[in-house]
N, C-alpha and C positions, 0 to 999 in steps of 0.2 A: 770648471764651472761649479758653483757652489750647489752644495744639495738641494738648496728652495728654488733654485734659478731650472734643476734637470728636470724634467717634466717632458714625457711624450709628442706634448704642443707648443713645446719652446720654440723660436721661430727659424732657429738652427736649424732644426731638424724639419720645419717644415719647409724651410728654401732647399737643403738637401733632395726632401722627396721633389719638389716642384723643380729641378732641373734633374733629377734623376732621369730622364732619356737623354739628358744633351751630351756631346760626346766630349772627355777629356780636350780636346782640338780645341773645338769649337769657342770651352767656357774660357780657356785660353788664351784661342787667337781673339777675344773680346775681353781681355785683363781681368778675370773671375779668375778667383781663384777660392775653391769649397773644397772643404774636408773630406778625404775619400775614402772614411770610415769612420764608423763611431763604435762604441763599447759603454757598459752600462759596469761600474764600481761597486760594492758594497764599502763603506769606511766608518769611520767612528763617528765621522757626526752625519751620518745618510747614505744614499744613494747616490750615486754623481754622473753624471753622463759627461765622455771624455771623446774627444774628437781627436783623428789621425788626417793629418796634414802632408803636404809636403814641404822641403824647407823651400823658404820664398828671398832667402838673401840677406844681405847685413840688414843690422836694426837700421830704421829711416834717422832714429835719434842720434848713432852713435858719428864721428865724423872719422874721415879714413886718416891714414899718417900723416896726408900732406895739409891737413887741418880744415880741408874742404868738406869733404863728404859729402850727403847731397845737394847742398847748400851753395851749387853753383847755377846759374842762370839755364842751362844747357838741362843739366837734372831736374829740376824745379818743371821745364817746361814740358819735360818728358813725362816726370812725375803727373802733372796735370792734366796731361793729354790724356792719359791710362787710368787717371780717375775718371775725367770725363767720357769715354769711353764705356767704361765699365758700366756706369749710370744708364749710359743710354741702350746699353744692351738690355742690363736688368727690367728697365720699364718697358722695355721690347717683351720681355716675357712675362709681363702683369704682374713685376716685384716692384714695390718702391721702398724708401729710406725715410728715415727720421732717427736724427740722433747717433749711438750704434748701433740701433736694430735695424733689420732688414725685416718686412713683414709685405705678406702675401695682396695686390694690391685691391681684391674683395673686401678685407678688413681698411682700407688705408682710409674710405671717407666713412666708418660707423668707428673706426679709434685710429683716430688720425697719432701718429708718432711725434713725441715731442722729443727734443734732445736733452739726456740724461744731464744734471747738476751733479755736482756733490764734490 
């Protein structure tokens, strides 16, 4: 995360703390999948706040040897099922989406999320 972007009320860290009681299971068995720690950097050009993951599987972009990767109908639908899923969990817990931010869903109608250009 670039130095301007790490900030204490970045919305990373605010969905962090807002599912911080839910259990590993749980954000799980609901296809969440959140950083299970964070750290704060000094570097050359700032402060960085860097996030501890776990790994979640091959890239979605890259395809496997048989030239498929998940670009098969079966994947695709799996794939979308576990999105949609996810969504409906998050708004379950008063997060919603716009864009790639996730923000807390008090904020959602006074700075509604537009999806990021560039």
């Amino acid at each position: 995360m670039t130095a301007e972007e790490s900030t204490e009320e970045c919305p990373e860290l605010q969905i962090m703390k807002a599912l911080a009681n839910v259990s590993y299971e749980e954000l799980r068995d609901n296809c969440i999948a959140i950083p299970r720690e964070h750290f704060w950097i000094e570097g050359p050009n700032g402060r960085h706040l860097c996030f501890v993951s776990d790994l979640l599987g091959p890239s979605l972009s890259q395809n496997s040897p048989d030239g498929m990767g998940i670009h098969t109908p079966d994947s695709l639908t799996d794939l979308a099922f576990q999105v949609s899923k996810g969504i409906q969990y998050l708004h379950e817990k008063g997060i919603c989406h716009g864009g790639k931010r996730l923000i807390l869903e008090h904020n959602c109608q006074s700075n509604p999320a537009r999806p990021e250009t560039g």
